[in-house]
C-alpha positions as CSV (number, residue, x, y, z in Angstrom):
1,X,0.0,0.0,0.0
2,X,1.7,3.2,-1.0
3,X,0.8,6.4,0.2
4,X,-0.8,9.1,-2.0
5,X,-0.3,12.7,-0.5
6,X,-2.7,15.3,-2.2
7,X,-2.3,19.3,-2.2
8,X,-5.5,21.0,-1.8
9,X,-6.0,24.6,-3.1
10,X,-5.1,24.7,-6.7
11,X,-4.9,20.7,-6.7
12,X,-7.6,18.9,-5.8
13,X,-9.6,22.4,-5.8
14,X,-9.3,24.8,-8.9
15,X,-9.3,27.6,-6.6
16,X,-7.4,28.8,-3.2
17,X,-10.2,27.7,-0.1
18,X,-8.5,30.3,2.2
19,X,-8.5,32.9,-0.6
20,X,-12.1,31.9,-1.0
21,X,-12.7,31.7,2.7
22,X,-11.7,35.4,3.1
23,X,-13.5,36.7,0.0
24,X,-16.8,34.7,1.4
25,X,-16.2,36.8,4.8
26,X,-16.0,40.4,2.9
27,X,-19.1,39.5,0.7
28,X,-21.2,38.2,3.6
29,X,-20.3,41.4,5.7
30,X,-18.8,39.3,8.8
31,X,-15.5,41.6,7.8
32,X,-14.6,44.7,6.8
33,X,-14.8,44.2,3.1
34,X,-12.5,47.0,1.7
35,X,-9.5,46.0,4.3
36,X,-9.9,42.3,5.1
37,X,-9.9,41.9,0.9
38,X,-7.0,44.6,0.7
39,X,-4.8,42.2,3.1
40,X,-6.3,39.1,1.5
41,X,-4.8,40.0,-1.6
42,X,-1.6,41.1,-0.4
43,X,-0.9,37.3,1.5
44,X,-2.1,35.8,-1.7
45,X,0.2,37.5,-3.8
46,X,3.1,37.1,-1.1
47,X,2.3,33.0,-1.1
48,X,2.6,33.1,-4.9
49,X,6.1,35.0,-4.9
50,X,7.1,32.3,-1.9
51,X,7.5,34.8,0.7
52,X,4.6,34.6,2.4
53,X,5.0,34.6,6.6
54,X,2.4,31.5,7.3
55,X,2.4,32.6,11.1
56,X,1.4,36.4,10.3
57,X,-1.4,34.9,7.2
58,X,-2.7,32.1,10.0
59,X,-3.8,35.0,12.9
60,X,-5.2,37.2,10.0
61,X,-7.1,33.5,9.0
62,X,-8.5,32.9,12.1
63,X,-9.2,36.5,13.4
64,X,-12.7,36.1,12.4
65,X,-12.9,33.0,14.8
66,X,-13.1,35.6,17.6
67,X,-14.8,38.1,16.5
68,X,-18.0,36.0,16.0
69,X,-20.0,33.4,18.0
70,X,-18.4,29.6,17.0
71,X,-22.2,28.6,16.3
72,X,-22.9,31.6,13.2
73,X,-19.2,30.8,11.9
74,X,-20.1,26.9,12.0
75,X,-23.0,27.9,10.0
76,X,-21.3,30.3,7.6
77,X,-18.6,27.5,6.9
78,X,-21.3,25.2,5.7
79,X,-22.5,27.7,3.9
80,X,-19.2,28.4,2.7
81,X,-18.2,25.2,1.9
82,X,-21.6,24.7,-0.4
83,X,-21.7,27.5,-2.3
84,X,-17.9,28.2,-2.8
85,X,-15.9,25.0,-2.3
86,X,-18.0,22.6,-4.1
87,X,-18.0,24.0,-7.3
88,X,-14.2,23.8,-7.4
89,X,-14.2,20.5,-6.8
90,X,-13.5,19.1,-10.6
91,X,-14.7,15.6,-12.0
92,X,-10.8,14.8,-12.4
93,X,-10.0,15.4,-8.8
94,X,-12.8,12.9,-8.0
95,X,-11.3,10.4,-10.5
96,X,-7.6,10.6,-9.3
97,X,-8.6,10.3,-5.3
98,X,-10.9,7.3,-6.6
99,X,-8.3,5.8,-8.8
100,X,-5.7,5.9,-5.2
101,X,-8.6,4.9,-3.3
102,X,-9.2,1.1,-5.9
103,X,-5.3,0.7,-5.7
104,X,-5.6,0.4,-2.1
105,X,-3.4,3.1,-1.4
106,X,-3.6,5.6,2.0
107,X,-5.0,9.2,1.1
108,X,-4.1,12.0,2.9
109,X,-4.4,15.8,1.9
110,X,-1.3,18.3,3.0
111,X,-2.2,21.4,3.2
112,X,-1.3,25.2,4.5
113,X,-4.8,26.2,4.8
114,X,-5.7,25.8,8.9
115,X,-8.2,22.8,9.5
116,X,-10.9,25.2,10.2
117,X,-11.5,25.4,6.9
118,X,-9.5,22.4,5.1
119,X,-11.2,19.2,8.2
120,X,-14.4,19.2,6.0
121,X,-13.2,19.6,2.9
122,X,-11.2,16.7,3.4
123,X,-14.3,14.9,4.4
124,X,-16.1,16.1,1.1
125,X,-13.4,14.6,-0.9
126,X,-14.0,11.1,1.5
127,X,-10.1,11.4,2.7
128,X,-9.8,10.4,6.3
129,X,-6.7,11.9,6.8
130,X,-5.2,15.5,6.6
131,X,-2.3,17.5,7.8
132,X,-3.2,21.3,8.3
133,X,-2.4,24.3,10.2
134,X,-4.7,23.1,13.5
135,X,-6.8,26.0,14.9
136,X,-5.9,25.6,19.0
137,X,-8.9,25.6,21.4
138,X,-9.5,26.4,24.9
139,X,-12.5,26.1,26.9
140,X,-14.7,25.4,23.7
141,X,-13.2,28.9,22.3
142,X,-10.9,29.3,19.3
143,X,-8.0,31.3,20.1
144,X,-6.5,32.7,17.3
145,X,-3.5,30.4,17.4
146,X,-2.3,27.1,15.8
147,X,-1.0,24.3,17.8
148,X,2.2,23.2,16.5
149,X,4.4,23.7,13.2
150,X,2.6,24.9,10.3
151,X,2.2,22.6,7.2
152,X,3.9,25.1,5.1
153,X,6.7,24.5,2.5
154,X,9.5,22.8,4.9
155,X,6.9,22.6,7.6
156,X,5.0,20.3,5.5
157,X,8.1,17.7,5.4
158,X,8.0,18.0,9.4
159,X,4.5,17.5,10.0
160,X,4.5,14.8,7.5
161,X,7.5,13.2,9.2
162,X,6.0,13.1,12.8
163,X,2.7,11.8,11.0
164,X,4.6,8.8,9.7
165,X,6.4,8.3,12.8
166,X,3.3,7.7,15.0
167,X,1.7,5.4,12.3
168,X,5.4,3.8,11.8
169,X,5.3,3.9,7.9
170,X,7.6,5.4,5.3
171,X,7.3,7.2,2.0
172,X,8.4,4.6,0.2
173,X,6.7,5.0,-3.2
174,X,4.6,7.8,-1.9
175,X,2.7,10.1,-4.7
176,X,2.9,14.0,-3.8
177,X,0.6,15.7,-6.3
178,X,1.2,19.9,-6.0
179,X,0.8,22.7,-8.1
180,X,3.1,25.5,-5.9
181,X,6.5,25.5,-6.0
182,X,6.1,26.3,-2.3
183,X,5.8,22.1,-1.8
184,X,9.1,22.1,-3.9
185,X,10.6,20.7,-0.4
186,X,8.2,17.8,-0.3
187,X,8.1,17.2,-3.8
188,X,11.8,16.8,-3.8
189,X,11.6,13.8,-1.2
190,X,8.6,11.6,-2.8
191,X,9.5,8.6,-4.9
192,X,6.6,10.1,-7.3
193,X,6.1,13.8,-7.8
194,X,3.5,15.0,-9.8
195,X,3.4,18.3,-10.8
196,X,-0.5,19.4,-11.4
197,X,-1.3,22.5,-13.3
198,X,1.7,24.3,-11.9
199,X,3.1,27.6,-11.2
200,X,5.7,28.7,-13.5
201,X,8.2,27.9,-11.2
202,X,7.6,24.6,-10.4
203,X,6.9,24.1,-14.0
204,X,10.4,24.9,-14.9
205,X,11.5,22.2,-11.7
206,X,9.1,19.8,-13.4
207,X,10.4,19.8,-16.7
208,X,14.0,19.5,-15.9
209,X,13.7,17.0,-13.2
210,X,11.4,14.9,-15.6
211,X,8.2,14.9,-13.1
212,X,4.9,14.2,-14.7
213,X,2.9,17.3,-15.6
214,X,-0.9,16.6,-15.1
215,X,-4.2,18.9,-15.3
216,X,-7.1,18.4,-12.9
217,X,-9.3,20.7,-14.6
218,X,-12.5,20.1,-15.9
219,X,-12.4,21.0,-19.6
């Protein structure tokens, strides 16, 4: 049984779920639009250059955790996650996950989107298991803070390693499908890296290392 490690935003999804997530906010009115777009935009362009600082883009995440009641954000997320996630959810991402899934391999999604909004996603796309930024609690109450390393370029090789430690398993002839050269780290370690619709950056990495080159978008 091999392990088959999926990205999520821009992978499995055609679209960034944070990105989304924070442009659902603004529209809905739970933020201020004008400024909580503004610094959306900036992070999101900051991830794409690779400079982005995941701890200062994780408290502006997970700000709106505190300014709300848990039980109207629950609510917003569902609504979130039908109206905006589903829809970027292409028939080729269901085929690939299902095509793991009859080999008998293990699924799990790796990911620098904080569980808030990646735990049912994952369960959407029927994968038990996921590595994400987790939102910490206390007393039934988000905090604001993650527990932990974030799953973010080399954080994503050490969450991944302490994941494999607990379960006692290896990558041996583990998949690693990405499109961000951000996973460059991870995709460097993986017996099979596939590169899917990248960034021009990893593009360039693809083509000279030889990694397949895949699309999951629906034509």
């Amino acid at each position: 049984m091999a392990l088959a490690i999926f990205d999520l935003d821009h992978t499995l999804l055609s679209d960034d779920s944070d990105h989304a997530w924070g442009q659902y906010l603004a529209d809905r009115g739970l933020v201020d639009p004008a400024v909580h777009k503004y610094r959306n935009d900036h992070f999101y362009a900051q991830y794409q250059a690779g400079t982005l600082n995941i701890h200062d883009y994780l408290r502006f995440t997970l700000r709106p955790l505190l300014d709300h009641p848990l039980e109207q954000m629950l609510a917003e997320r569902q609504r979130f996650l039908e109206e905006r996630i589903e829809p970027l959810i292409s028939q080729k991402s269901r085929d690939l996950i299902q095509n793991h899934r009859n080999q008998g391999d293990q699924l799990l999604i790796i990911t620098a989107t904080n569980g808030f909004i990646t735990y049912p996603i994952a369960e959407r796309l029927g994968i038990d298991n996921i590595i994400a930024p987790h939102p910490e609690v206390i007393n039934g109450q988000y905090t604001g803070a993650i527990v932990g390393i974030p799953s973010f370029q080399d954080g994503k090789v050490t969450r991944l390693n302490a994941w494999l430690n607990e379960r006692q398993q290896t990558m041996e002839g583990a998949w690693f499908y990405s499109d961000s050269h951000n996973d460059l780290p991870l995709l460097r370690l993986v017996d099979r890296p596939v590169a899917v619709d990248p960034d021009a950056i990893l593009a360039a990495e693809a083509n000279q290392q030889g990694w397949p080159v895949i699309s999951l978008r629906d034509d």
